[in-house]
C-alpha positions in Angstrom: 0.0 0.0 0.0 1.1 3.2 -0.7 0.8 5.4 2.4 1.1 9.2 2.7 4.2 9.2 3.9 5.5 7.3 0.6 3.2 9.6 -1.5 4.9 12.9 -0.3 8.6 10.9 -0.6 7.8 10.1 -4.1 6.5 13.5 -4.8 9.6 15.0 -3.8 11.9 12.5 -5.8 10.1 12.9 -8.9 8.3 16.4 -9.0 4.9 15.4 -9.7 1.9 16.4 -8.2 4.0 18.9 -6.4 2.6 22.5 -7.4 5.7 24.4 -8.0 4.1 26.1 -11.0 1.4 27.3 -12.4 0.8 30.9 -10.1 -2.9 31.4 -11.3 -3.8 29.0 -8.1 -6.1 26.5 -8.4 -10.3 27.4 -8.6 -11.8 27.7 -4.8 -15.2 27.7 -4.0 -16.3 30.8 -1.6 -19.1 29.3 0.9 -22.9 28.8 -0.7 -25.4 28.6 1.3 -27.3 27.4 -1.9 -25.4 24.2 -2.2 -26.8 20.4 -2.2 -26.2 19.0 1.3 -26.9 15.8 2.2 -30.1 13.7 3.8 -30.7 15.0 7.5 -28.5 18.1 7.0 -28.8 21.4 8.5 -30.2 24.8 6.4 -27.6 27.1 6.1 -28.2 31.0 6.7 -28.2 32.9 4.1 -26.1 36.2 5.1 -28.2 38.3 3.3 -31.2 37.3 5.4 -29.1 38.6 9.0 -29.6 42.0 10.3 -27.0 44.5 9.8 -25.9 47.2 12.3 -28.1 45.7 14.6 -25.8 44.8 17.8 -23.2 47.0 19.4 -19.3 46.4 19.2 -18.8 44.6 22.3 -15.1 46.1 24.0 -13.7 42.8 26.0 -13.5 43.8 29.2 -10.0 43.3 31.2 -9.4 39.5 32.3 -9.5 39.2 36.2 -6.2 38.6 37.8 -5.9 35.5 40.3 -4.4 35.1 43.4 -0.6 34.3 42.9 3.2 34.8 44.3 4.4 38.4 44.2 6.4 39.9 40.9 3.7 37.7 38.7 0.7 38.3 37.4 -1.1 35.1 37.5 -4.6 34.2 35.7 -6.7 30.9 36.2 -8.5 30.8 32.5 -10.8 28.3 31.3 -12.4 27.1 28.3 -15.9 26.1 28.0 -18.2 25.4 25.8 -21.8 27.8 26.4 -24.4 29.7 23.8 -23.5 33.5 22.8 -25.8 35.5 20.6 -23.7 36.2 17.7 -26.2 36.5 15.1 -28.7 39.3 16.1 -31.0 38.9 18.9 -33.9 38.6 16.7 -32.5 35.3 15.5 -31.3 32.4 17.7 -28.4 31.8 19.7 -25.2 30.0 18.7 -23.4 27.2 20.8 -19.7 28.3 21.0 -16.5 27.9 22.7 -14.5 30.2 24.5 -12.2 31.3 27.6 -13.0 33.1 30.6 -11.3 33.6 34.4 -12.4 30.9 37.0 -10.5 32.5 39.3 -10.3 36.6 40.3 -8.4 38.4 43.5 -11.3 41.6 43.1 -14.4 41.2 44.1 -17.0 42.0 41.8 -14.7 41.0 38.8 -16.4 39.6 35.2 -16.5 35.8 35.2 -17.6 36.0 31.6 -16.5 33.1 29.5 -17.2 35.1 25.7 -15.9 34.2 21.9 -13.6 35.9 21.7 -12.4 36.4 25.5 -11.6 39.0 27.7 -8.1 41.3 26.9 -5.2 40.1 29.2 -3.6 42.9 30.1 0.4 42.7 30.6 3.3 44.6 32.0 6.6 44.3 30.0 8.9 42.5 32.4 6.7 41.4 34.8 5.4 37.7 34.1 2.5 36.1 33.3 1.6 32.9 34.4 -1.7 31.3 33.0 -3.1 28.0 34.4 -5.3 27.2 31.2 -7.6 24.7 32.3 -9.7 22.3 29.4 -13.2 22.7 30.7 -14.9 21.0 27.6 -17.0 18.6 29.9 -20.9 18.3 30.2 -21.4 19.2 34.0 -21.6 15.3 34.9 -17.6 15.4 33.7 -18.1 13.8 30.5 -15.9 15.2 27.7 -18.3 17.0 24.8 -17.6 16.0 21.5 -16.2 18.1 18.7 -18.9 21.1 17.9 -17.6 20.8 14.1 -16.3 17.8 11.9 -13.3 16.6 13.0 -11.3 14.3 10.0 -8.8 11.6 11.6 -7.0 11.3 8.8 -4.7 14.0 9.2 -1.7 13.7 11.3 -3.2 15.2 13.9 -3.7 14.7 18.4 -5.3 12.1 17.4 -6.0 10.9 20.9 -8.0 7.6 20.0 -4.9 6.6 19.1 -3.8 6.0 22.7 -0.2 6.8 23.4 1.3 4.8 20.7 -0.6 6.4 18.0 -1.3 9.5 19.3 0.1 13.2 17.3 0.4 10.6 14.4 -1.7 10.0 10.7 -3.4 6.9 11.1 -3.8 4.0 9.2 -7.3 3.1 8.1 -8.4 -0.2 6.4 -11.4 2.1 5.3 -12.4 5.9 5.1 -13.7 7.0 8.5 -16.0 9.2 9.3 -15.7 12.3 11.7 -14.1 12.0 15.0 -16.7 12.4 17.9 -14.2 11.7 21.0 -12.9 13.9 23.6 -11.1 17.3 21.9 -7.9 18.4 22.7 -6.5 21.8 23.3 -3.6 23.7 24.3 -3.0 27.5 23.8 -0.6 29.5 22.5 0.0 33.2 23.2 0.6 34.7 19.5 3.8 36.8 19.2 5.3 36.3 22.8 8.9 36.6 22.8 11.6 34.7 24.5 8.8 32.2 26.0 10.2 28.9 27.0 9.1 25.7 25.0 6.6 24.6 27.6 4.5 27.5 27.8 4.3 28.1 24.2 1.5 26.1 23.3 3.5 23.2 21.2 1.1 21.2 18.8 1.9 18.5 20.7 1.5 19.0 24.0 -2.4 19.2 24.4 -4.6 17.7 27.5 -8.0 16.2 27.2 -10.5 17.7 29.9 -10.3 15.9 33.7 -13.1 13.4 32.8 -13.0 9.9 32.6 -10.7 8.9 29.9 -11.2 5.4 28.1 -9.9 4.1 25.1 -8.2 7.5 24.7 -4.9 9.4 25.3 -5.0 11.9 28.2 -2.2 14.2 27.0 -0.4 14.9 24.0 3.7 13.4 23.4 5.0 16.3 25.0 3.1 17.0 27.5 5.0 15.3 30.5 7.9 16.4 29.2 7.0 20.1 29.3 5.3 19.4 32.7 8.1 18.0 34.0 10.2 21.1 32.7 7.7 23.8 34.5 8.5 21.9 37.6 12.3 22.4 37.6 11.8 25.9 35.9 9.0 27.3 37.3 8.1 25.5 40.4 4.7 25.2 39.0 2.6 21.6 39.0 0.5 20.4 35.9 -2.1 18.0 36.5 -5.3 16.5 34.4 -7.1 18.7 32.2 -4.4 21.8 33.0 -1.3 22.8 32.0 0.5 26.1 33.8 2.3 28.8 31.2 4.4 31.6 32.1 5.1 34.5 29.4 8.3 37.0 30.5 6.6 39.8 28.6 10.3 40.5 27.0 8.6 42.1 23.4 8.5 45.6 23.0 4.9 47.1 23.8 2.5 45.7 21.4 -1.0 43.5 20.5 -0.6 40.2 20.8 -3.5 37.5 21.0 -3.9 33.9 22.3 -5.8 30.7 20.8 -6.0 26.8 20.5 -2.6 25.6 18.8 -3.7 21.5 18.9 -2.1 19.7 16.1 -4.0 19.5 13.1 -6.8 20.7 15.1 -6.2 24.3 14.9 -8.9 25.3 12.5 -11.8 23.8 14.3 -10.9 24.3 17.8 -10.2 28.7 17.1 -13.3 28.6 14.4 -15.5 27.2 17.5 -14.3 30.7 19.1 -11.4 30.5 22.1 -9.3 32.9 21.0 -8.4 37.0 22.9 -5.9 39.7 22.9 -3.1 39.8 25.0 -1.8 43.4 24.9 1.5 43.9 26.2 2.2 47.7 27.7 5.2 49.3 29.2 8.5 49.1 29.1 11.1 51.6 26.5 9.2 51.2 23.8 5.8 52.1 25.6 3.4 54.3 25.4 4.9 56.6 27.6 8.2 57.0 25.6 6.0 58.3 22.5 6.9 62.1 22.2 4.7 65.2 20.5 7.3 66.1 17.7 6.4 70.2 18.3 7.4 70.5 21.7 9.6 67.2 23.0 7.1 66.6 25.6 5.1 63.2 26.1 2.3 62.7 23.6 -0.9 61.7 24.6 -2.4 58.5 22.6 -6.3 58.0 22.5 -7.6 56.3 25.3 -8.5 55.1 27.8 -8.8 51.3 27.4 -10.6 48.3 29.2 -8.7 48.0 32.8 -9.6 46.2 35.6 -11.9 47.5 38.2 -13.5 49.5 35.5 -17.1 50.6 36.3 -19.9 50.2 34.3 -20.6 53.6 31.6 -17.3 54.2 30.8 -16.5 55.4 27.1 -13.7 53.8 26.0 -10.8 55.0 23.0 -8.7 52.5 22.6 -10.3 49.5 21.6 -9.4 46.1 20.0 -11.4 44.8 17.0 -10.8 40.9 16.0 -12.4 40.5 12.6 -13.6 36.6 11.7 -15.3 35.2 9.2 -17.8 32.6 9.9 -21.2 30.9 8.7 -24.0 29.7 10.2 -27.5 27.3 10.5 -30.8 28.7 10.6 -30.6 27.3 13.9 -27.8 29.4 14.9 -25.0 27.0 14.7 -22.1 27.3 13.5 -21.8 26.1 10.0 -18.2 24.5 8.9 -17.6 22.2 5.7 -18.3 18.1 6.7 -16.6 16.7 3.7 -14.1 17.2 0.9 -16.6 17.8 -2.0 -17.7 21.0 -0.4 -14.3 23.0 -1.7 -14.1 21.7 -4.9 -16.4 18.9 -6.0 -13.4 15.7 -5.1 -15.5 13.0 -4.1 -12.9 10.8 -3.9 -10.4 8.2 -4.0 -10.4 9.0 -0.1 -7.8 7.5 2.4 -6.7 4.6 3.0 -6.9 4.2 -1.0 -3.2 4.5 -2.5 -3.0 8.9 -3.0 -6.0 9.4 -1.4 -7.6 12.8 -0.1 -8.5 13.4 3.3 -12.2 12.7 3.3 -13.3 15.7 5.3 -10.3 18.5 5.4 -10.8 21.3 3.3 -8.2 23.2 1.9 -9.6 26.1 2.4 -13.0 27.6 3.9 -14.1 31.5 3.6 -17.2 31.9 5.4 -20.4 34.4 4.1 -20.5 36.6 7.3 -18.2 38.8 8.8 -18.1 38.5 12.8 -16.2 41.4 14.9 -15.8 40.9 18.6 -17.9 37.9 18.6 -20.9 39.6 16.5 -22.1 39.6 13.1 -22.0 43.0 11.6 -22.2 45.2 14.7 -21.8 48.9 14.8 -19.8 51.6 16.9 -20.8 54.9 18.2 -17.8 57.2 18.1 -17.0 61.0 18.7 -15.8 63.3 16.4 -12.4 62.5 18.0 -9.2 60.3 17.7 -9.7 56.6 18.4 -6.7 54.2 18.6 -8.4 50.6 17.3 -6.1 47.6 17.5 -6.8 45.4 14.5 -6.8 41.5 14.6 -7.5 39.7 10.9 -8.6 36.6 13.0 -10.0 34.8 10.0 -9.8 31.2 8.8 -8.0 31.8 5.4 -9.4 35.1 4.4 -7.0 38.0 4.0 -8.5 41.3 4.2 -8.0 44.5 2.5 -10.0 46.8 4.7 -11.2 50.1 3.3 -11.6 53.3 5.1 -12.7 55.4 1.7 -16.6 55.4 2.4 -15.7 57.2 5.9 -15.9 61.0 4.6 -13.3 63.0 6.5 -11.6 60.4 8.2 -7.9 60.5 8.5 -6.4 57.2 9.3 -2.8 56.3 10.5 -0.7 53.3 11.6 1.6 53.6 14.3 2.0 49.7 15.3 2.4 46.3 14.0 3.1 43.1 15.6 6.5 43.9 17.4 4.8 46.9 18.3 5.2 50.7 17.1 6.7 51.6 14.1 9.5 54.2 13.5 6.9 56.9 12.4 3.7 57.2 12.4 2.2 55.7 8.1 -0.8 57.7 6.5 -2.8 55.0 5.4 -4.2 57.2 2.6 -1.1 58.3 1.4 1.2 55.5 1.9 -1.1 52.6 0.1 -3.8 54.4 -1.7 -7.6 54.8 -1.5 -7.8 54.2 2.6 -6.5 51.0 2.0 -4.7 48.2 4.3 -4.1 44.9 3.8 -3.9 42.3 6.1 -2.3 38.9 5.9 -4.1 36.1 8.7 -2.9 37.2 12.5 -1.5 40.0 11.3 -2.3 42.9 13.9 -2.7 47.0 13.1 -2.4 49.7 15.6 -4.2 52.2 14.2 -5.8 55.8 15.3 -8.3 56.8 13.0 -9.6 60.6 13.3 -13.3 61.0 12.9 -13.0 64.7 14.2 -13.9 66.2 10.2 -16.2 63.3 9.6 -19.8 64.7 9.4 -22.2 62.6 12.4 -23.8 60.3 10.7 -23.6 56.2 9.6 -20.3 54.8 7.9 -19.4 51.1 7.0 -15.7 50.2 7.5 -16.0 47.9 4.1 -13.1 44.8 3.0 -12.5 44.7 -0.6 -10.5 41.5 -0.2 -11.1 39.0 -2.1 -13.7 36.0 -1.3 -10.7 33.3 -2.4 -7.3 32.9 -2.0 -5.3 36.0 -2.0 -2.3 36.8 -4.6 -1.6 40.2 -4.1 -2.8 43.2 -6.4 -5.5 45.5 -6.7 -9.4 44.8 -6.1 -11.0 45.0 -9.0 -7.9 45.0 -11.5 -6.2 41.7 -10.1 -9.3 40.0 -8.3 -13.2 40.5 -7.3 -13.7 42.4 -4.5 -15.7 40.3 -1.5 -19.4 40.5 -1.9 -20.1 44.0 -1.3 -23.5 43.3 0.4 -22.1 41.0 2.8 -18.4 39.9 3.1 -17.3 43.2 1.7 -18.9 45.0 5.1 -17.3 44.3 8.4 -19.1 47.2 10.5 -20.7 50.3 11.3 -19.4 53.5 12.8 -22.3 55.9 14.0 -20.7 59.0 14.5 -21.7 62.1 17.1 -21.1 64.9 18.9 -17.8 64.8 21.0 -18.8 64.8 24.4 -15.6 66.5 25.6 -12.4 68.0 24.3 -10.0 65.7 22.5 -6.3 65.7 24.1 -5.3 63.6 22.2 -1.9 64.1 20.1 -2.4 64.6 16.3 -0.8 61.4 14.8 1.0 63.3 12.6 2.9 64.8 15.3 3.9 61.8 16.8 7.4 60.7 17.8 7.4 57.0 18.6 10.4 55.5 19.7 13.1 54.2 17.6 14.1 51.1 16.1 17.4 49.3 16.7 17.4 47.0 13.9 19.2 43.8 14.2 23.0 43.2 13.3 23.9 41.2 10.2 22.7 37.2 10.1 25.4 34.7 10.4 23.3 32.1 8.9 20.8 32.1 5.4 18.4 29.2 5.2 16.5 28.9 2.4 12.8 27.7 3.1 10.3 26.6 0.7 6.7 26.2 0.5 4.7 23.8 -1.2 1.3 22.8 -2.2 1.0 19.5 -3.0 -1.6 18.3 -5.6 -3.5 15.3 -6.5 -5.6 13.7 -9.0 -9.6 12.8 -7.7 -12.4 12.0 -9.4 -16.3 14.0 -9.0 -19.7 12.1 -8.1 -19.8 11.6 -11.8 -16.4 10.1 -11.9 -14.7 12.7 -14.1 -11.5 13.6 -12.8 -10.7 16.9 -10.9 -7.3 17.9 -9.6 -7.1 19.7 -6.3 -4.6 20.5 -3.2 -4.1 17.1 -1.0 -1.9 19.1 1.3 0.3 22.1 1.8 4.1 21.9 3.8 6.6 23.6 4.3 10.4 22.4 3.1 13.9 23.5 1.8 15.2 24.7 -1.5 18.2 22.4 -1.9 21.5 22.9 -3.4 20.2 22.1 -6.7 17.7 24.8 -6.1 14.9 22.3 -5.7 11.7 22.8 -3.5 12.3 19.6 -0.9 8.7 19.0 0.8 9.1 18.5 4.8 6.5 17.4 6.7 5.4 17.6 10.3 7.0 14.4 11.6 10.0 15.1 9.6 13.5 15.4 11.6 14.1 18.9 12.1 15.9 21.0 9.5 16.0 24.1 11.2 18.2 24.4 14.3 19.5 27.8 15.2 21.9 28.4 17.8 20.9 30.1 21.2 21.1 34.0 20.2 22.3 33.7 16.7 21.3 36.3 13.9 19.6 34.1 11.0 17.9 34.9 7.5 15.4 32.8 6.6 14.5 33.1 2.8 11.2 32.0 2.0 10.5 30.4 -1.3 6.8 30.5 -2.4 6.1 28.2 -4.7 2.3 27.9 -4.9 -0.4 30.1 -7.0 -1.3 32.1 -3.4 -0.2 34.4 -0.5 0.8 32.2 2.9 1.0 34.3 5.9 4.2 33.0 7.8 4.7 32.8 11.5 7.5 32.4 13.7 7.0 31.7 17.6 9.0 33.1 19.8 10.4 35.7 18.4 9.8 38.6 15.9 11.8 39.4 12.8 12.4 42.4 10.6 10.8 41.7 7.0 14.2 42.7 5.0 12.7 42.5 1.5 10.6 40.3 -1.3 12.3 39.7 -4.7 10.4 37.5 -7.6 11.4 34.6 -8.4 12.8 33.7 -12.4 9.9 32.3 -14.8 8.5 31.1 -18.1 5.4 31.0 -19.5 4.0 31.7 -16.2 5.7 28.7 -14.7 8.7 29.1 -12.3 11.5 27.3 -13.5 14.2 25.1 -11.2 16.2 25.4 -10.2 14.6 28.3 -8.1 16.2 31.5 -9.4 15.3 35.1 -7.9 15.6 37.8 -10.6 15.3 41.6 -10.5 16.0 43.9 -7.6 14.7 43.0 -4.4 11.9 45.4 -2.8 11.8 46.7 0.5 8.7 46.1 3.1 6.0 48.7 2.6 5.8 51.5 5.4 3.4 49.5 7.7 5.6 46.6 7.1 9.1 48.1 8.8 9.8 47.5 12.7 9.2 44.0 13.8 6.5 41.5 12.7 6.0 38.1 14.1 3.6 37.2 10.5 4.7 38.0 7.1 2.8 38.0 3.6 4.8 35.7 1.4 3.4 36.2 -2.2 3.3 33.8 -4.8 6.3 33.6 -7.0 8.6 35.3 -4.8 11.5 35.1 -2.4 10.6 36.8 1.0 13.3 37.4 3.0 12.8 37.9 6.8 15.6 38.9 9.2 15.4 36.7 13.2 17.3 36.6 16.4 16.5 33.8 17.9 17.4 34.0 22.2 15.7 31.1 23.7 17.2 27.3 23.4 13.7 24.9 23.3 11.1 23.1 20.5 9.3 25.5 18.8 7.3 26.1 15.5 6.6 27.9 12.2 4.0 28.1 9.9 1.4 29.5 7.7 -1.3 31.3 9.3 -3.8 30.0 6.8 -5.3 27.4 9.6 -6.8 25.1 7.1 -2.5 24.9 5.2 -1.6 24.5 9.0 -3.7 21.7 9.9 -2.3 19.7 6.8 1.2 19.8 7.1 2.5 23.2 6.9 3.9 23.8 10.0 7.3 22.6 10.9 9.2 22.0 14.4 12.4 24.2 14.6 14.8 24.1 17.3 16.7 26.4 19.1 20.6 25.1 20.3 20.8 21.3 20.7 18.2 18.4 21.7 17.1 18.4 25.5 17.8 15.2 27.1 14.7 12.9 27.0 12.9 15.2 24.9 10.5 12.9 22.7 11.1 11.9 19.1 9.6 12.8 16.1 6.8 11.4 15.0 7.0 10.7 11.4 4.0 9.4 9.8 3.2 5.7 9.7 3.3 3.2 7.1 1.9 -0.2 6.4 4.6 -1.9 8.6 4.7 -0.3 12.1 1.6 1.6 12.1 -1.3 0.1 14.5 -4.5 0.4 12.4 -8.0 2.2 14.2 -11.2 1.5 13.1 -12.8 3.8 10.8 
């Protein structure tokens, strides 16, 4: 039998099947809710049937603080599964996931569990210390099944497998169905800088809820491992259905967020909702150090935000706005693809057969509604004043291009990224035309838009991304716009009377703090990534060619793209503190946005890549001069856009010896393959093994 893992070998020796060509992408189908769906199944909503501008813009509150040692800020988080009314209230409720406290020091503090959660506030250099706690139990204990369709086949938790054949691809003697056990989870704190292994949230080191557990892994391969590391390190205990983090805070000032990082379960567990911003403040490169460039004295930045204690009534300007795309049921639920002929018509030869797809796992999904803070389309009352919004693109595998234009009188700046502020405040008008800003998946925008001229009235914040993969370009010139009466809106600002005088500094005037850049790498990797194609057939049995996975790799000396795959020995090992470049080869029709955990990177500069006939030729070859990161783009990033048919080079020091990963931010592309192990220094003793993915002769079968 020919097993995946011989499939992906073969495609590596021989070149077929492996998309390294051919950059018009291949056809995607955005979500219809007019589609067939089987006997039994759900209605889908139509978004056009969904009140707009209905619900207000809920501002997470601050998460309560817990009880804890002195010099740490400790937190007791769980996640649980409840109902939330996403949709509007005129429609019915949705069942959900998400984290809240369990544990608070102030009375009176909000014990809300929400989708997404409550901000975690943070103090640079102080730590954080999370116990996240897997609550996804019915209240007599029993672990709740998956909310979506889970598809075993991937190399994945994979915790029927028990601990031989768990964070492994199974082998089948027939196509399962969906997996309906007990889910796994672990989080990860997006962007945090020099966190130790355990605490970051390793694909592999998830916990099952503390309910009865039989015929199924507890924890994850590394999970005692990392336990037993918090102990020596930390002094901290881990027990059933909880692991204990601890985050330095080491980054400059700057958004961050947290969410489910369980392997090859990432795109479920976050669409089902955990997921929050963790905003980092203080330090140098605070608030405090930005300067009003006419007199040298400290400028004052639009707020003030969420904080704990906070009384009820209080205006706030500073806010954080995830944007997520979802779908839903006409009973509320949440709507997410059950099978593989959803995406683009493949109804088979599924796995176990020799090349087979994954029955269920969709290459990508873009939902039909636009969710902000956990509701469909809501709306904003501002001031005629400054606001400082903190943008999340929190989205499954939509990259948006939001669009400030239909705002009359609005003037719009960027003064932060991922790695925090940026060496001068960016005109978004002026720097990328129209209003315009693109954002890649996790990709985060501090931005302080100035309604002060804008006459009071109603204004939609629209996206003119695309509904499909991304590629870079213009809307409208380069690719269709989203729907514009429903995707193509993300929400409403209703805007008044100021209520008081705004203080605020100008953003034109302000001086935020510099940017040492790194020193020169000692090391140049060269990285590639892949899509991996296949040959299926439709219900009629006419064939159709579509993506069985996407990974991650190596251009080799020859200047071949070399497929890696999760369970692969680990190719990148930096030292403890080097100075590396990683040069990312992107050899697939889309736009992957990469991310690297535990650090940040400068993005140095994107070059294309030689072709013919719209083909790339090998070996890889990049041509022309290289271009510098756009305005918005400069400082430090943790996620880069890597466009199709180009080189994108990114610039790392990388301080902390431990297991960590990289990856593409598209969560379906995660799931299936591309995300890699790196490693920082050398192996720790008794750290586990890779997993590589089984074939016919030591792999324990599981029943479909």
């Amino acid at each position: 039998m020919l097993t995946r893992r011989d499939f992906v070998k073969w495609c590596a020796a021989t070149g077929a099947w492996v998309y390294v060509g051919g950059l018009a992408g291949c056809a995607r189908r955005p979500f219809d809710p007019g589609s067939p769906r089987g006997e039994g199944a759900l209605t889908p909503l139509r978004p056009e049937s969904i009140p707009k501008y209905a619900t207000p813009l809920l501002v997470p509150p601050a998460m309560p603080r817990a009880e804890g040692p002195d010099g740490i800020d400790c937190y007791e988080i769980s996640m649980r599964q409840f109902e939330q009314q996403i949709l509007p209230d005129t429609l019915p409720k949705t069942t959900v996931w998400g984290y809240g406290p369990v544990a608070a020091a102030a009375a009176n503090a909000p014990m809300i569990h929400n989708a997404p959660s409550l901000t975690i506030e943070a103090r640079h250099g102080v730590p954080t210390r999370v116990k996240w706690i897997n609550d996804l139990c019915d209240e007599n204990g029993a672990h709740l099944p998956h909310l979506l369709p889970v598809d075993p086949t991937l190399h994945w938790a994979n915790p029927q497998g028990k601990e031989a054949g768990r964070d492994t691809r199974p082998i089948f003697t027939e196509t399962p169905g969906a997996y309906t056990g007990p889910v796994p989870i672990v989080t990860h704190v997006h962007g945090a800088v020099g966190v130790g292994d355990e605490s970051d949230g390793y694909a592999e080191a998830w916990y099952l809820c503390d309910g009865p557990v039989v015929g199924y892994a507890r924890n994850g391969s590394w999970y005692d491992f990392f336990a037993a590391k918090a102990k020596a390190e930390l002094g901290v205990e881990w027990g059933d259905g909880f692991a204990i983090f601890q985050y330095p805070n080491e980054n400059r000032a700057s958004t961050l967020w947290y969410h489910d990082h369980a392997l090859g379960m990432t795109r479920l567990n976050v669409y089902a909702g955990p997921a929050g911003f963790f905003i980092l403040r203080g330090g140098d490169d605070g608030d405090v150090s930005v300067k009003d460039s006419r007199t040298g004295a400290a400028a004052v930045l639009p707020g003030p935000a969420p904080a704990e204690g906070d009384s009820a009534g209080i205006r706030y300007y500073e806010v954080p706005i995830a944007i997520q795309d979802r779908a839903f049921n006409e009973d509320g639920s949440l709507f997410y693809p059950g099978d593989r002929a959803f995406f683009d018509e493949i109804a088979g030869p599924f796995i176990p057969e020799p090349g087979g797809f994954s029955p269920i796992w969709n290459p990508e999904f873009f939902g039909n509604t636009i969710m902000v803070n956990g509701a469909t389309w809501p709306y904003l009352e501002v001031e005629r004043r400054r606001y400082r919004f903190r943008f999340l693109n929190g989205c499954q595998s939509r990259f948006l291009v939001l669009d400030f234009g239909a705002i009359d009188g609005a003037r719009v700046w960027q003064i932060g990224n991922e790695g925090g502020f940026l060496s001068g405040p960016v005109s978004i008008s002026s720097a990328t035309g129209a209003g315009r800003l693109v954002m890649g998946l996790a990709e985060r925008a501090d931005m302080i838009v100035d309604f002060t001229d804008v006459p009071e009235g109603e204004y939609v914040l629209k996206n003119v991304g695309p509904d499909e993969p991304y590629r870079g370009g213009e809307p409208g010139a380069d690719f269709e716009p989203a729907n514009s009466e429903t995707t193509g809106q993300v929400m409403q600002f209703r805007v008044v009377a100021a209520t008081g005088a705004d203080d605020s500094t100008p953003p034109e005037f302000l001086a935020l703090p510099p940017i040492t850049a790194l020193p020169a790498e000692t090391v140049t990797r060269k990285l590639a990534l892949v899509e991996v194609m296949g040959m299926g057939r439709d219900a009629e049995g006419e064939e159709v060619e579509g993506p069985a996975e996407a990974v991650l790799g190596i251009v080799n000396e020859d200047g071949e793209a070399e497929p890696r795959e999760w369970g692969s020995e680990v190719t990148e090992n930096p030292e403890v503190g080097a100075v590396e470049l990683w040069e990312i080869y992107n050899t697939t029709g889309d736009a992957h946005p990469m991310h690297v955990h535990e650090t940040v990177f400068e993005l140095v500069n994107r070059q294309p890549l030689a072709m013919q006939e719209e083909e790339l030729i090998t070996p890889l070859d990049p041509v022309g001069d290289p271009v510098g990161p756009l305005p918005h783009e400069t400082g430090f990033k943790d996620t880069v856009i890597a466009y199709p048919g180009q080189v994108t080079r990114i610039r790392a020091r990388f301080g902390r010896a431990g297991q960590f990963v990289w990856h593409c931010h598209i969560v379906e592309h995660e799931d299936n393959e591309m995300m890699r192990p790196f490693r920082i220094g050398p192996k720790q003793p008794g750290q586990p093994e890779p997993k590589a993915m089984p074939d016919a002769e030591n792999a324990m079968e599981q029943d479909a």
